[in-house]
Each structure stands twice: as structure tokens, then as C-alpha cells.
C-alpha positions in Angstrom: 14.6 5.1 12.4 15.5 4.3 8.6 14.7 7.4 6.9 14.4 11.6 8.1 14.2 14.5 5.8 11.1 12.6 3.9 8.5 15.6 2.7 5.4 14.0 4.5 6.1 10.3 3.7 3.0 7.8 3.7 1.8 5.1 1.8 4.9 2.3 2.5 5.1 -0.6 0.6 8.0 -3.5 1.8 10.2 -4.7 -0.9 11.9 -8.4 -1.1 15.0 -6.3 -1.4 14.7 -4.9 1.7 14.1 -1.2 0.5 11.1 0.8 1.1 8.3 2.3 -1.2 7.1 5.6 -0.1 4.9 8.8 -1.5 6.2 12.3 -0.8 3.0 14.4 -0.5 4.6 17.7 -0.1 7.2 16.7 -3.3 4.9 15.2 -5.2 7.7 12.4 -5.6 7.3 8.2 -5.1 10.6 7.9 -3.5 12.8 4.1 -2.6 14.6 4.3 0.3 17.5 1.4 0.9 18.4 -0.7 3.8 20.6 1.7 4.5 18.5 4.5 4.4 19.2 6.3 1.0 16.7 7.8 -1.0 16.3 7.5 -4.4 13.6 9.1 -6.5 11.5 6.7 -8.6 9.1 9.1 -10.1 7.9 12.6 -9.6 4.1 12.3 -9.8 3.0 15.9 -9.0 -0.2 17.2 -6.7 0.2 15.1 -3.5 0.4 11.2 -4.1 -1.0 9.7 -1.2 -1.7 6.0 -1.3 0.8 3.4 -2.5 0.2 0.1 -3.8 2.0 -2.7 -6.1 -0.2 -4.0 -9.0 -0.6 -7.9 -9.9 2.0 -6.7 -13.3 4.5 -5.5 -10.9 3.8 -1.7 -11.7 3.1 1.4 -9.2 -0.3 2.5 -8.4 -0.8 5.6 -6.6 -3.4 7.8 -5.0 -3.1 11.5 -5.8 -4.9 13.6 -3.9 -4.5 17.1 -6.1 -2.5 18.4 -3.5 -2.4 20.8 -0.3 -1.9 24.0 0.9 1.4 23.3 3.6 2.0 25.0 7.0 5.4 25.0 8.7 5.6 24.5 12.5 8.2 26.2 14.2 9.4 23.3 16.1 9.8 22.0 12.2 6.9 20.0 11.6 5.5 20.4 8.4 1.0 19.5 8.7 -1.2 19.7 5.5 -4.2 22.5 5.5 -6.8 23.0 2.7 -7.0 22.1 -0.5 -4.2 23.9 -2.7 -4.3 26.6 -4.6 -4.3 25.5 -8.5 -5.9 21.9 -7.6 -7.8 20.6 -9.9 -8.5 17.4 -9.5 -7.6 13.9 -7.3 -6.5 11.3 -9.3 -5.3 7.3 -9.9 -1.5 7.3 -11.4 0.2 3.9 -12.6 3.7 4.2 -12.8 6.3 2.1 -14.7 9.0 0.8 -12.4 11.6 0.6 -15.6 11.1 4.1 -17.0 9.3 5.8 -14.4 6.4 6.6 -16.5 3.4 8.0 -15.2 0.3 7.7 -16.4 -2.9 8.8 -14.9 -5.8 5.9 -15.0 -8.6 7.5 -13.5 -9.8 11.3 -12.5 -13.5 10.8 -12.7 -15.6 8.2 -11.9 -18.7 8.6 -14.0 -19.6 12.6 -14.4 -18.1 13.0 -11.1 -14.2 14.3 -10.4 -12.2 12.5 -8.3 -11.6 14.6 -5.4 -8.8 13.4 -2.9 -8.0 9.6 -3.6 -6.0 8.3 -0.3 -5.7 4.6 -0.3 -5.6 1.6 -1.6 -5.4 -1.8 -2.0 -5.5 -5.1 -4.3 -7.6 -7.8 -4.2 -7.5 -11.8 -5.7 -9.2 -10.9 -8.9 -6.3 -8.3 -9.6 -8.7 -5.1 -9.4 -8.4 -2.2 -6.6 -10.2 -0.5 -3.7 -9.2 2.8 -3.1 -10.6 5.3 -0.8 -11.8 9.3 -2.1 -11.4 11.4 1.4 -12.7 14.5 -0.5 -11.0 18.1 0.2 -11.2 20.9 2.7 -11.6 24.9 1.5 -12.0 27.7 3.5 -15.8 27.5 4.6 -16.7 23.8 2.9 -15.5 20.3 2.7 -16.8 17.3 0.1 -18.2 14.2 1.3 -16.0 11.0 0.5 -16.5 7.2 -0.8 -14.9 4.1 -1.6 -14.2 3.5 -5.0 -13.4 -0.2 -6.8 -11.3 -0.1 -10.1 -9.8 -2.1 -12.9 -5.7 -1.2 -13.3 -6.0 -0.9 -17.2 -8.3 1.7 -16.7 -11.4 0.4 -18.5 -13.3 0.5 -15.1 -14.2 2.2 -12.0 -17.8 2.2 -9.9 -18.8 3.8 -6.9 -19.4 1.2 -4.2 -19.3 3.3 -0.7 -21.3 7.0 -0.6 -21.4 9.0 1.4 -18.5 8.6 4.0 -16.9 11.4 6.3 -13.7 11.5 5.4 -12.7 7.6 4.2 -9.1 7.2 4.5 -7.4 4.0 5.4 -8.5 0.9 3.3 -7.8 -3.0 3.7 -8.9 -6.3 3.0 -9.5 -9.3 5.5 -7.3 -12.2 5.3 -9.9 -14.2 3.5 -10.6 -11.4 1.2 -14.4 -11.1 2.1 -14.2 -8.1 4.2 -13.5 -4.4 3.7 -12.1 -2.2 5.9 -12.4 1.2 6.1 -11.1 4.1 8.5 -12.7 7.5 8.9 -10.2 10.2 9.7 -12.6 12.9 11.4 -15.1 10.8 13.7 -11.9 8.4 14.7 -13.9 5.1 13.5 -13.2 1.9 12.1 -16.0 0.7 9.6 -16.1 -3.4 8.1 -18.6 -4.2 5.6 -19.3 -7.9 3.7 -17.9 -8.1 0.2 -20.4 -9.7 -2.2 -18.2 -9.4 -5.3 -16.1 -7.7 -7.5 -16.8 -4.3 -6.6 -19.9 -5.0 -4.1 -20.8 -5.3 -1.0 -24.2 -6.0 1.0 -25.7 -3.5 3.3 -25.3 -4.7 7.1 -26.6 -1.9 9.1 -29.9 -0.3 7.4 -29.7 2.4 9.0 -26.5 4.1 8.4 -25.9 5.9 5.0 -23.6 3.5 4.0 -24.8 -0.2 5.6 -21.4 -0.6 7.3 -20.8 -2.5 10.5 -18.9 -0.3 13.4 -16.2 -1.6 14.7 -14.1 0.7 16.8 -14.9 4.6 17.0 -12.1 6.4 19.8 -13.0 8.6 22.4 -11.3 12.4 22.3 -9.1 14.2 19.8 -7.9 10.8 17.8 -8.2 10.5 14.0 -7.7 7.4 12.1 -5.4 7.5 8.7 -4.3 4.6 7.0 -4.1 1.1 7.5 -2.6 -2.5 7.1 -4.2 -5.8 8.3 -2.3 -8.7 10.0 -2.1 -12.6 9.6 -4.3 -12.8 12.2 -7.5 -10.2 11.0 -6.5 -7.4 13.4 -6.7 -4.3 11.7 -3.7 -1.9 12.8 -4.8 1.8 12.0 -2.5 4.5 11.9 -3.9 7.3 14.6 -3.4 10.8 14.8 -2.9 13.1 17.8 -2.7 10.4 19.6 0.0 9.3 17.5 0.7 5.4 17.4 -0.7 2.5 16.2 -4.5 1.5 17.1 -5.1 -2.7 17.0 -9.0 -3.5 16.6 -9.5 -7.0 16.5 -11.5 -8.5 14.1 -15.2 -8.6 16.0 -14.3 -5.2 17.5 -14.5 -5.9 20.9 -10.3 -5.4 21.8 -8.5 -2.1 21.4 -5.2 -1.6 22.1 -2.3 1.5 21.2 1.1 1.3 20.2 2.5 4.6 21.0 4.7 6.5 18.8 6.9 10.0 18.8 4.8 12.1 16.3 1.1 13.2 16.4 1.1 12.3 12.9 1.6 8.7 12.6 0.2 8.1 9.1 0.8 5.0 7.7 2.1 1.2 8.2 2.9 -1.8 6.4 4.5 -4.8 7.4 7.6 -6.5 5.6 10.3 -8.3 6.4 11.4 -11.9 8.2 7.8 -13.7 8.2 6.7 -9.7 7.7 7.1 -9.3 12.1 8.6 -5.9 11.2 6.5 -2.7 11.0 7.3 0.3 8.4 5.8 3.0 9.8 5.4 6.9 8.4 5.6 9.8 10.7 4.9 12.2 8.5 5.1 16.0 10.2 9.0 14.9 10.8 9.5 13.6 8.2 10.6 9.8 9.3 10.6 6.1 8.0 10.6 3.7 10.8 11.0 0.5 11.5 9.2 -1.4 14.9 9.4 -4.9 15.5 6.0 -6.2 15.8 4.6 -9.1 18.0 2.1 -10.6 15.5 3.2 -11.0 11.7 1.2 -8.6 8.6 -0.4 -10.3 6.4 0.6 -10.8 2.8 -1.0 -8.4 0.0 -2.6 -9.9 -2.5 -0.1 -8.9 -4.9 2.9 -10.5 -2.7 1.3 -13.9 -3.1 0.7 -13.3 -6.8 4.5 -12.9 -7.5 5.2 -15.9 -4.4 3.2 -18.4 -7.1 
């Protein structure tokens, strides 16, 4: 263990300084946490930041989901619930690592409000994916989608709709394949990038064209996700909490159990980025796993490696 104490950490993000990026949801704060395990707040972002990712000019970029209503366990977990009360909107926050600004990019994408942005990541032409989950209420839930954007905030389409629940996001390692993890049914979609903010329609007969790759059998949700050196997509699993590894094609599954049911998040960092960051969130924990394979640098890593 780094970190305990976090308020529902997720979205990690690896530092060359060996410190640690994460989001806060329940705070509403992005928070660094040293080698040593200290936390210092970088920004207080309000709602519930979600998603975490570094931009191409060095700054933070962040999805907000509006926030949640919070239920206390008595064993001391902390789970989120419905959408809160006084949400208004999701939205996509850049914030300045000098000052701390914040500054919110996007809430809308055309005459529709962002509803729960998630996750998110960079590609090689310097513009972002980023998944809209949606938000629960007492009798009704929206419908989610993938979303691609420009970080200056001139830009953002609608590429992936409708989706049950999109949550994790990530790239292959040659950039021309999408990943995207539904939290509800427990599956693993990929589908064919065909540019900028487009991407071809495998499977004609699914809403969304998307190729299945893994869907799990019983109570297990998939959350967020990181991608290694070698294609395998890693997805953060609930319930059964761990860490799922789908291989590229589909066709191997394998689980790497860990001690919370909500096991949220992972990135990779590190010596030739062999160790794992991983959130588990209803306790409130940073940790740090050794990992057989070695992640696969983000697109932004390389940028500032040139």
C-alpha cells in the first residue's frame, strides 16, 4: 500500500518523480501523493472528478462526473449511489499544474449536456477520448457514449451512441484500436479507428458496430482501464475485485485478485512501467503491485520522451 484515507481515489496517473496523480470523487479534489505516501492537494475541482489524464502541454485533464449521492458502510467503506442532489451537469476540466487553475472545457456536446464523463485518454494527434457513463436517479438512468475532443476546447463530436454504461477507455499500442469497458453487462468492447474522432462499424448489428471481446459471467462489473506493451487490456473489475487481463483477440481471460470489491482503476509507471498503481476506492487505498508484463506508454509520455 502507498496511500489510505483517499476519498474514493481513481483515475492514477504515474509521474517520472515517482509521485502519483489521483482524483478524489467524494472531495471533489485532484490530489499528488509522494513516494512516501503524502498527499498533497493540487486542485479542488468540485462535483466528482473521475477520470485523470496528462495533456500533450503538460496540463491536467479531468472527467467530472457532477457528482454522487455517498453511502457509508459500517465496516467503513464508502460506495457511490445516485446521482447527487444539486447536480447539474458532467463536465471536461483542464487544470494548470502551476497555479492550479481550473477551467472547464466542455459540458455539452452539441444541444446535449454532458452527463457523467468517466475516462479518458490521449491519442498521437494530441486530441482526447473520453467516455460519458450517464447517471442513475431513483426510478431512471441515461444511456452513455464515447466522446472525442480537442483540449483547447474548440471541439468535441459524438462518436459512440448508445452504450450501457461506457466507463473505462484505452488506446491499442498502435493507436488504431479503441477500447471500451461497460460497467453493468461486465463487457469489454474494441472497435477500428478510422480517424480523428472515427471509427468504422464492425458488427452491424449491435447499436454501436463494436466488436465483443470479453463479457464475464456473474456479479462482475468492469470500471476503468490501462493497456499494456503487449495489447492486453487490464480492466479494473468490481465485486469480483481485481484485475481482469483480456488479450488482444479476446480469446484469454485471466484475474488478478485484489482486497476490495471496488478495484477501480490502474495505470502502470515505474522501472520499464512493470509496476501497477492501482485504486481501491471503498477503502480508500493507493497501491502498488508488481506486474509481470510492462504498461504501455501513453501517448503523452512519449510526447515529453521526444
Amino acid at each position: 500500500m502507498i496511500c489510505e484515507g483517499l476519498s474514493f481515489p481513481e483515475g492514477p496517473v504515474w509521474l517520472p518523480d515517482g509521485s502519483v496523480l489521483v482524483v478524489e470523487i467524494r472531495s471533489g479534489n485532484l490530489t499528488r501523493i509522494s513516494k512516501a505516501g503524502e498527499k498533497s492537494t493540487v486542485a479542488y475541482v468540485g462535483g466528482g472528478p473521475n477520470g485523470l489524464a496528462i495533456g500533450p502541454d503538460g496540463a491536467y485533464y479531468i472527467c467530472n462526473n457532477g457528482g454522487f449521492e455517498w453511502h457509508d458502510h459500517p465496516d467503513g467503506r464508502q460506495t457511490p449511489g445516485l446521482q447527487a442532489q444539486g447536480y447539474i451537469s458532467g463536465s471536461i476540466q483542464r487544470v494548470d499544474p502551476q497555479t492550479g487553475e481550473v477551467r472547464v472545457l466542455y459540458d455539452k456536446c452539441g444541444p446535449h449536456a454532458l452527463r457523467g464523463p468517466n475516462d479518458i485518454v490521449f491519442d498521437a494527434h494530441g486530441a482526447f477520448w473520453f467516455t460519458d457513463l450517464g447517471k442513475r436517479r431513483d426510478r431512471s438512468m441515461d444511456h452513455g457514449g464515447v466522446y472525442y475532443a480537442w483540449p483547447d476546447g474548440s471541439k468535441i463530436v459524438e462518436v459512440i451512441y448508445p452504450m450501457n454504461t461506457p466507463n473505462g477507455i484505452g488506446l491499442s499500442p498502435g493507436g488504431d484500436r479503441l477500447y471500451v469497458a461497460e460497467t453493468s453487462p461486465g463487457r469489454l468492447w474494441a472497435f477500428d479507428i478510422a480517424g480523428p474522432g472515427s471509427v468504422h462499424q464492425a458488427v452491424t448489428d449491435r447499436p454501436h458496430g463494436g466488436e465483443l471481446l470479453a463479457g464475464l459471467p456473474g456479479f462482475q462489473l468492469f470500471d476503468s482501464l490501462a493497456v499494456q506493451d503487449s495489447g492486453h487490456i487490464c480492466v479494473a473489475t468490481l465485486f469480483n475485485g481485481g484485475i481482469t487481463v483480456v488479450s488482444p483477440d479476446g480469446q484469454s481471460i485471466e484475474h488478478v485478485p485484489l482486497p476490495d470489491p471496488f478495484t477501480t482503476n490502474i495505470c502502470f509507471g515505474g522501472a520499464e512501467l512493470r509496476e501497477a498503481f492501482v485504486t481501491l476506492s471503498s477503502t480508500g487505498q493507493l497501491v502498488r503491485v508488481t506486474w509481470p508484463r510492462p504498461g504501455l506508454r501513453l501517448n503523452a509520455d512519449r510526447k515529453a520522451c521526444q
